[in-house]
C-alpha positions, 0 to 999 in steps of 0.5 A: 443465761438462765436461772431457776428457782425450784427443787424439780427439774422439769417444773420450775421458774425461770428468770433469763437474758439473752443479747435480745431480751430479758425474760420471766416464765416456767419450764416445764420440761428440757425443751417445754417453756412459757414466758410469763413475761419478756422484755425485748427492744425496751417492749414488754409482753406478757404471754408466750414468746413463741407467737404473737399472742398475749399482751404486748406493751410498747412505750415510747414508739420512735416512730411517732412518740407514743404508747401502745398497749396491745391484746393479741391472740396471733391473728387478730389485735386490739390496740390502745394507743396514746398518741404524741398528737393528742389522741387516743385510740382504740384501733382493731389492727387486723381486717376485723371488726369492733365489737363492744358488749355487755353482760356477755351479748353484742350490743355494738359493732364496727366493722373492718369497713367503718359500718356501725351496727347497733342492736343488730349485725345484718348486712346493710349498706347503711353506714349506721344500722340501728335496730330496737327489739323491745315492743312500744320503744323508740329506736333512737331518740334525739333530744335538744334542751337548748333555747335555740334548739334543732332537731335533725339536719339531713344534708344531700346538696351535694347530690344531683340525682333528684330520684332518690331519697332525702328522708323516708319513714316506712310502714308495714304497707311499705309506704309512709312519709318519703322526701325526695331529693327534688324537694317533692313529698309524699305521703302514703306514696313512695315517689311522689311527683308533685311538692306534695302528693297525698295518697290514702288507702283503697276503701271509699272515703268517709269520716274514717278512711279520708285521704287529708284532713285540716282542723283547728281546735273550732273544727276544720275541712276535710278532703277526701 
């Protein structure tokens, strides 16, 4: 049944019931109608009822106790959910990624895969890819103000290939400061063979082009 409030016809609103769900929206023509809102199975959503598109509300999931608040444009969904559990999640429920933005511009992306992107969307196998496109800034900046205070942990145990990378700081020459997984260092070297190997740059050594130099605040030794 259906009731309808307006003088026209064809352009008016509507209020109604069917066995399955109750409804508010327009018509617009004998067999042209929009749902404002619509009440099925103790959900509410508001949007059309002819897809899956709109805001959809779902309180009280006999599945698993909780409450869903759900955007939806018919092919990808964000959902809010409060979970009987404890939690709370912000969940893409399609094979899309997370995008959060700011004045209109991405600014953070998780992709379907679980890869976080910041400040940049290249491809990356990286499982965290940040990147700073301002001149003279920081990337990121890791900041511990504690008595006892650590910087970062970087932990490979796990891993039996010696070859590869701990650590590695790259310069535009495509070398800098590198730490492999056997413990070797190498500075201006890319694999290093030794604990700690040292390599400066082609032009003959002086007091401007030395490969390694230790001082105090007295003086020191230079190696060329």
């Amino acid at each position: 049944s259906e009731i309808s409030i307006g003088a026209d016809g064809d352009n008016r609103g509507i209020v109604g019931y069917t066995p399955s769900r109750f409804y508010i929206g327009t018509r617009q023509s004998g067999t042209n109608y929009f749902d404002t809102v619509n009440v099925s199975g103790g959900n509410v959503g508001i949007g059309p009822a002819s897809s899956a598109s709109g805001i959809q509300l779902q309180i009280g999931n006999t599945s698993n106790n909780s409450a869903i608040t759900r955007v939806t444009n018919g092919t990808t969904s964000v959902d809010l959910t409060a979970s009987s559990s404890g939690k709370a999640f912000l969940e893409v429920g399609t094979n899309h990624p997370l995008i959060l933005a700011t004045n209109a511009t991405e600014r953070m992306q998780i992709t379907a895969a679980g890869k976080v992107f910041i400040g940049d969307t290249t491809a990356s196998n990286a499982q965290l890819r940040v990147k700073q496109s301002t001149n003279a800034s920081w990337a990121v900046n890791i900041i511990n103000h504690q008595s006892v205070a650590y910087g970062l942990s970087i932990d490979t145990t796990a891993s039996s290939a010696y070859t590869v990378y701990n650590f590695a700081a790259y310069t535009p020459q495509g070398s800098g400061f590198f730490v492999k997984n056997s413990g070797n260092v190498g500075i201006g070297v890319t694999d290093p063979d030794t604990k700690l190997e040292v390599k400066g740059t082609s032009a003959a050594p002086s007091a401007t082009a030395q490969i390694l130099s230790v001082t105090n605040t007295t003086g020191g030794t230079r190696l060329d």
